[in-house]
C-alpha positions as CSV (number, residue, x, y, z in Angstrom):
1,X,-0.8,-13.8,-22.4
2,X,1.3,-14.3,-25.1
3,X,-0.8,-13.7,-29.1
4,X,-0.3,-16.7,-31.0
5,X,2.6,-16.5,-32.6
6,X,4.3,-14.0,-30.4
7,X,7.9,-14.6,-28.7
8,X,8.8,-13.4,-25.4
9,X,12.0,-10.6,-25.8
10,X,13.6,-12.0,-23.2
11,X,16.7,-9.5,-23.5
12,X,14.4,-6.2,-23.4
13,X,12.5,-7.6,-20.1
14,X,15.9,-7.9,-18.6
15,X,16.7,-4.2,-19.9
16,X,13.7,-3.0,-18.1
17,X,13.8,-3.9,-14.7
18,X,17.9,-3.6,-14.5
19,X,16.9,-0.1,-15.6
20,X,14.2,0.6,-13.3
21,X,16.7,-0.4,-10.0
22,X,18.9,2.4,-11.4
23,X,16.8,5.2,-12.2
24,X,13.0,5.2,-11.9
25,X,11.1,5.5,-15.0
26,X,8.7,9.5,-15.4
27,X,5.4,7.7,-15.2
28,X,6.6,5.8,-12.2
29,X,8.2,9.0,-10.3
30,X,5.4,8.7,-8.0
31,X,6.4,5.4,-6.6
32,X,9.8,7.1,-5.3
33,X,8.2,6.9,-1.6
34,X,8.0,2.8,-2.4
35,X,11.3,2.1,-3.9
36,X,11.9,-0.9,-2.1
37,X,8.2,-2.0,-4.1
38,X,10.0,-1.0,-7.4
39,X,13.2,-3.3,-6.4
40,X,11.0,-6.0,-4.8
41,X,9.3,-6.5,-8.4
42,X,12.5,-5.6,-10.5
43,X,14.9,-8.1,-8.3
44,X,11.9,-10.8,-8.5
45,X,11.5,-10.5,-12.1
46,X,15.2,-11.0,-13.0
47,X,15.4,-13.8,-10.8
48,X,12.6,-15.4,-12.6
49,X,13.9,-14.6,-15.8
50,X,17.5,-16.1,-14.3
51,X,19.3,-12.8,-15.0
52,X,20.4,-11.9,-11.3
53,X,23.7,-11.9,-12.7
54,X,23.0,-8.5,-13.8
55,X,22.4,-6.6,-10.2
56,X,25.0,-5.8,-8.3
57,X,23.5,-7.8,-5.2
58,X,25.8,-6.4,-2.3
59,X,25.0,-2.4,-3.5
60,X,21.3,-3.4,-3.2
61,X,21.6,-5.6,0.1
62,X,23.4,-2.2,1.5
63,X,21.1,0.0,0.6
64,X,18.0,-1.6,1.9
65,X,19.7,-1.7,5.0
66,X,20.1,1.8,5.1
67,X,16.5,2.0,5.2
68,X,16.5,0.1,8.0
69,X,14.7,2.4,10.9
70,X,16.4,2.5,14.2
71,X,14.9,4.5,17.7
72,X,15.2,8.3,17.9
73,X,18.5,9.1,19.8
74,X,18.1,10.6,23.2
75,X,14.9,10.2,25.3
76,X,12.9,10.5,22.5
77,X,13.0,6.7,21.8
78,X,11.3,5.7,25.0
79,X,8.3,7.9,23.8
80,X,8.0,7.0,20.0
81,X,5.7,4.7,18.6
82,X,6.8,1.2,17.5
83,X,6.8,2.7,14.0
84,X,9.8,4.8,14.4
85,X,11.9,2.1,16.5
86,X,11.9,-0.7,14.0
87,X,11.1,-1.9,10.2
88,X,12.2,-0.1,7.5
89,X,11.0,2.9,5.4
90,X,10.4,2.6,1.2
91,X,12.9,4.6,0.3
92,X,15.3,7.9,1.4
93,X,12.9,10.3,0.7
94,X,12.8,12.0,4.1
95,X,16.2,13.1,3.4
96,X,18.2,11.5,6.6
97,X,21.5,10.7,6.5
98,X,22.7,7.7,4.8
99,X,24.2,4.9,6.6
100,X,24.0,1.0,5.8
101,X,23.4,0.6,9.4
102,X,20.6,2.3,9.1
103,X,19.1,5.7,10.1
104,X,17.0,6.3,13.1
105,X,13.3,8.1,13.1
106,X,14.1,11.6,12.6
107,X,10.1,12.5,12.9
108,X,6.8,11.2,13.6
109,X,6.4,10.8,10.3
110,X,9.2,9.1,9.4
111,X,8.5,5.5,10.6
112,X,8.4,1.9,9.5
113,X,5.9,0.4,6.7
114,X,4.6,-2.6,7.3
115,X,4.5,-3.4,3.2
116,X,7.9,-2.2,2.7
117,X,9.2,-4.0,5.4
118,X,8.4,-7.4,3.5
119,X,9.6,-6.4,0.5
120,X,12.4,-4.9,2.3
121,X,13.1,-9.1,3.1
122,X,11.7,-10.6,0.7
123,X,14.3,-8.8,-1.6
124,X,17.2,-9.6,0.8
125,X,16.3,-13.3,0.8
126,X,16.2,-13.1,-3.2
127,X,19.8,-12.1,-2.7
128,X,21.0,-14.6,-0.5
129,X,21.6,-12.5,2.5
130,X,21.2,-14.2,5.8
131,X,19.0,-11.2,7.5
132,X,21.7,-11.2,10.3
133,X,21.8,-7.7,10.5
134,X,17.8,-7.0,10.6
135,X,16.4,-6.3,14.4
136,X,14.1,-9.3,14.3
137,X,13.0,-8.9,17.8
138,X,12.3,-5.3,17.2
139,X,10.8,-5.6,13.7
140,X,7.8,-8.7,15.1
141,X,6.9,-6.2,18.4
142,X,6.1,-3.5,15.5
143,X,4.6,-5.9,13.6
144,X,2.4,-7.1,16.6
145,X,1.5,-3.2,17.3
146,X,-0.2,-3.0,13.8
147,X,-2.7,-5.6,14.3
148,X,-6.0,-4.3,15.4
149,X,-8.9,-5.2,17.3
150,X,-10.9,-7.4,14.7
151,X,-7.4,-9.0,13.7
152,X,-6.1,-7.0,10.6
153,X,-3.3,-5.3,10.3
154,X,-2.3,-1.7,9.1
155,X,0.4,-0.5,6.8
156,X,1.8,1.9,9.9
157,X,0.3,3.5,12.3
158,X,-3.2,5.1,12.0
159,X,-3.1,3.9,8.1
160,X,-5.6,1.7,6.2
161,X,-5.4,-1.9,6.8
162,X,-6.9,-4.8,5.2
163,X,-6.3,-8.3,3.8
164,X,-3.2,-7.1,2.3
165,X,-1.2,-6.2,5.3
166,X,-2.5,-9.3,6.9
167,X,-0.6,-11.1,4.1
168,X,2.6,-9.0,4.9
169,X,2.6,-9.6,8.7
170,X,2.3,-13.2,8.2
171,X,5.1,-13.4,5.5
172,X,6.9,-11.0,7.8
173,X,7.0,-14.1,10.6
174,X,7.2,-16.8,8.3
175,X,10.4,-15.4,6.5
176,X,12.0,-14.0,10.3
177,X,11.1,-17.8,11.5
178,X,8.9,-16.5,14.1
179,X,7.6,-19.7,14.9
180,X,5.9,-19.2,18.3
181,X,4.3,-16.1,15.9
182,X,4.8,-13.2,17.9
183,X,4.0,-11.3,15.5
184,X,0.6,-12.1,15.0
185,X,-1.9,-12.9,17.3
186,X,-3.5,-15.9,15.5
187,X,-6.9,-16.8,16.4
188,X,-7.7,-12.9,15.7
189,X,-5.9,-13.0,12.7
190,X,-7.6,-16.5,11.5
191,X,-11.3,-15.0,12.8
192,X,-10.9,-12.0,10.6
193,X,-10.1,-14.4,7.5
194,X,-12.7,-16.2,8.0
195,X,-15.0,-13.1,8.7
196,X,-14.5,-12.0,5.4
197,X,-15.8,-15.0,3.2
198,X,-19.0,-14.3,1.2
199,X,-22.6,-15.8,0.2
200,X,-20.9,-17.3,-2.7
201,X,-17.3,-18.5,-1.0
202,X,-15.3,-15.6,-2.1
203,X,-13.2,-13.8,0.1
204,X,-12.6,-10.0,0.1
205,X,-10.6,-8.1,1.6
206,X,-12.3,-7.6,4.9
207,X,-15.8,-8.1,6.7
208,X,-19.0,-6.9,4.3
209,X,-16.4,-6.6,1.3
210,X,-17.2,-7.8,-1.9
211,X,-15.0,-10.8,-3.4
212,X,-11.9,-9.5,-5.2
213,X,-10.0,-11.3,-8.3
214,X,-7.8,-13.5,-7.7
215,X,-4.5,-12.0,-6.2
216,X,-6.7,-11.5,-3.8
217,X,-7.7,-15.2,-3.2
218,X,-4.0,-15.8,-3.1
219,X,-3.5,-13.8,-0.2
220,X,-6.1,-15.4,1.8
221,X,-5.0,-18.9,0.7
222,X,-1.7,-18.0,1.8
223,X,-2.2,-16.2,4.9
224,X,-4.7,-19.4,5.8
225,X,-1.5,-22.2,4.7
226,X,1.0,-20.4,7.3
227,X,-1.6,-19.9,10.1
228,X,-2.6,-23.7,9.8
229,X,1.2,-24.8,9.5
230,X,2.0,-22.8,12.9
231,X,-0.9,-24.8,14.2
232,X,-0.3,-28.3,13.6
233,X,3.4,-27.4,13.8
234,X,2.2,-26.6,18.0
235,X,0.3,-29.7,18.5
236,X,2.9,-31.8,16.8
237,X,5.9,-30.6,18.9
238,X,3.5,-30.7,22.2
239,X,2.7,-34.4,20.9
240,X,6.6,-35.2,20.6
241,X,7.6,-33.8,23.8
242,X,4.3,-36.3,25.5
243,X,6.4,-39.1,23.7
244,X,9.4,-37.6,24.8
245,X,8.1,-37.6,28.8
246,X,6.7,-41.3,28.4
247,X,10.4,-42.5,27.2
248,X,12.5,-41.2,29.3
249,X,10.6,-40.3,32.8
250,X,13.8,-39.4,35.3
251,X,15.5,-37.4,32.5
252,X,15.4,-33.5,33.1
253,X,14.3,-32.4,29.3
254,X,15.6,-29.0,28.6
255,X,13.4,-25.9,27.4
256,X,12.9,-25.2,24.0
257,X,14.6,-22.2,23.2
């Protein structure tokens, strides 16, 4: 919050995040395994500020497509875990080759992120690409693999998981229009939300948890507006097509694609 009497230096906030898409910052060399987090907030910012105009938005929509992860070549693929067959990684650090095509899984431990993987689109959208060239169909089954038994997800395979990645899986379907969701299995995903409300209302960021601040009410408030859209959106077109039915009995309706 701004003192009173304090202006906002527009010019230098622009400076700083065009500057941290080029080169990262020394105290933030540690984020080089999440550079698609650092572009996500630098490419958001400017677009708030209404300086897009100073990215060069094709380089950027190329190179998070090199980060795109593609199946092992050879029989390996038919092995791997859905990590390393779709989503894409935070940034070249494993050293592959690059390729806006994107590179396949050259380990087990090079695989997809469920975080970066949102920001990987949320970015692209920013930029006005059309997300032709992402493997939605690949990208929602390794989605759909994170989520665990109580509903939550986890940032890849065998990592943490909690309210957070549950966020990300559901912006994940919502921005690849995955509107039969699946991605997600819902009623696990909804049980788990509301698992994790408090004594006092709060939320946390799982079961037992205490109640965080409030980007973390965000999340939930989020997560709970997409999974109740994707409901009524079901009984509404399941209503429509009853109408539909009654109308015109001897017509042949086709299949929703």
């Amino acid at each position: 919050m701004l003192q009173p009497g304090a202006s906002f230096n527009l010019a230098a906030h622009v400076k700083y995040f065009v500057r941290c898409l080029q080169v990262l910052p020394a105290p933030y060399a540690s984020l080089d395994t999440n550079r698609l987090t650092v572009a996500y907030f630098a490419v958001s910012g400017l677009d708030i500020l209404g300086a897009l105009d100073r990215v060069d938005a094709k380089r950027i929509i190329e190179w998070i497509y090199s980060l795109q992860v593609l199946p092992p070549a050879g029989d390996e693929a038919e092995a791997a875990a859905p990590g390393r067959l779709a989503g894409f990684r935070g940034g070249s650090f494993m050293g592959g080759a690059h390729s806006t095509a994107g590179a396949p899984s050259s380990s087990e431990y090079d695989e997809g992120h469920l975080a970066m993987t949102y920001t990987a689109l949320a970015v692209l959208l920013i930029l006005k690409d059309d997300l032709s060239r992402v493997r939605r169909a690949e990208v929602l089954a390794f989605v759909r693999s994170l989520q665990d038994r109580h509903g939550c997800f986890c940032a890849y395979s065998g990592g943490e998981s909690d309210m957070r990645f549950l966020y990300c899986a559901t912006a994940i379907c919502t921005m690849l229009r995955d509107e039969e969701w699946t991605g997600v299995d819902v009623p696990r995903a909804t049980a788990y939300v509301l698992s994790s409300q408090n004594y006092d209302g709060g939320l946390g960021l799982g079961p037992g948890q205490a109640r965080r601040r409030r980007r973390h009410l965000h999340c939930h408030s989020r997560i709970h507006r997409r999974l109740h859209r994707r409901r009524h959106r079901r009984r509404h077109r399941r209503r429509r097509r009853q109408r539909v039915r009654l109308r015109l009995p001897i017509l042949l309706l086709p299949r929703r694609r």
